[in-house]
N, C-alpha and C positions, 0 to 999 in steps of 0.2 A: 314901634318900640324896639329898643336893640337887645340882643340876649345877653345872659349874666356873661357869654364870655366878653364880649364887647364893653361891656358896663364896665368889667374890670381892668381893662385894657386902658380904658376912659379912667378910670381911678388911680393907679398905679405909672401909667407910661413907662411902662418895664421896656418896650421896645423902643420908644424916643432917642431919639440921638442917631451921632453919627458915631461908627466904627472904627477904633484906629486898626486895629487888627485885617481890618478886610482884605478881601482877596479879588474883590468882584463889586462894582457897584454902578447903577443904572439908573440913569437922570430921564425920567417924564415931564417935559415940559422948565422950562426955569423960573429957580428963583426972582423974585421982584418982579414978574412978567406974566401974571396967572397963576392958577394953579401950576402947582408943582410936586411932584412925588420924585425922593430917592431910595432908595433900597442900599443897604449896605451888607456884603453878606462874607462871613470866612466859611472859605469851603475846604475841605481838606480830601481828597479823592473826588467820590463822587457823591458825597456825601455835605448837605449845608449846615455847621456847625451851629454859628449864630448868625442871627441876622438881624438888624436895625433898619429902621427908617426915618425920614424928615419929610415933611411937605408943610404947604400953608396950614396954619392954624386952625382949622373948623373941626369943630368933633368928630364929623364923617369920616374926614380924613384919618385923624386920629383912633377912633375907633377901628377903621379898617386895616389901617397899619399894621395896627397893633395886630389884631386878630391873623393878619396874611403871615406877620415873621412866627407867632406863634406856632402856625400850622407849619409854616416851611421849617422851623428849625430840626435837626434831626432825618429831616428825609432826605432821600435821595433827590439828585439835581433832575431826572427823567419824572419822579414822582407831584415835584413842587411846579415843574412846568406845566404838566398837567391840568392843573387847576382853572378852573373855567371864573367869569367875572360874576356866573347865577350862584355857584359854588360859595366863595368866598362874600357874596351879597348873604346865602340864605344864612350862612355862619355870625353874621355883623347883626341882621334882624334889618328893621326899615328906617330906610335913612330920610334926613330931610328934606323937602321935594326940591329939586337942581340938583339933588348931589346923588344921583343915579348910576354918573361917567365913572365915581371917585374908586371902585373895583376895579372897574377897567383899566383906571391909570395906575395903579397899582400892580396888577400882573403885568405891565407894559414893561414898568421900570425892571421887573424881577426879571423878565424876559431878555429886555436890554441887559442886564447886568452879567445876566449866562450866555451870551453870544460867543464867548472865547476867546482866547487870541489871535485864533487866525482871520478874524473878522476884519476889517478894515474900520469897522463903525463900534468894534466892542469896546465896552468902558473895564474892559478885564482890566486888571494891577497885576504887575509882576512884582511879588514879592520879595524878591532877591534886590 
């Protein structure tokens, strides 16, 4: 069963979509090719203003989405890193059986997305 935050998340898609605003955004996996999870986040210091996500269609997905930009929004980039995949599970409630990984790909993307620029592999946007 998922908890009322999850339900709501599932009812609303307040986080769906993609960001044009963003500053930061990190690809798990691609489109048309599996799962997939992206993260879309404006960050302003160190600090994660908003943040959206897209992945395939299944409710896990979307429920967990929802739930991970919820928590991230407003905190800081050290604090939302933090986040473990049992964390961000025990907040969503039980998902449907296969869809276990679907936290995991989700702090991947958020991960990916905060690499920086000095990364050779980060999916950072330069604003400017």
């Amino acid at each position: 069963m998922l908890t009322a935050m999850a339900e709501e998340e599932l009812a609303t898609k307040a986080h769906l979509g993609r960001l044009a605003s963003a500053t930061h955004v990190g690809e798990e996996g691609l489109r048309g090719n599996g799962p997939y999870f992206y993260v879309y986040l404006l960050v302003e210091g160190d600090r994660i203003q908003t943040a959206r996500f897209e992945s395939n269609g299944c409710q896990a997905s979307f429920a967990v989405g929802g739930v991970l930009c919820r928590l991230v929004e407003g905190r800081n980039v050290t604090a939302a890193l933090s986040l473990e995949p049992r964390d961000l599970a025990t907040l969503v409630g039980e998902l449907a059986p296969g869809k276990a990984d679907v936290p995991t790909r989700a702090l991947r993307a958020l991960a990916l997305a905060m690499k920086g620029p000095e990364d050779s592999s980060s999916n950072f946007i330069n604003p400017s």
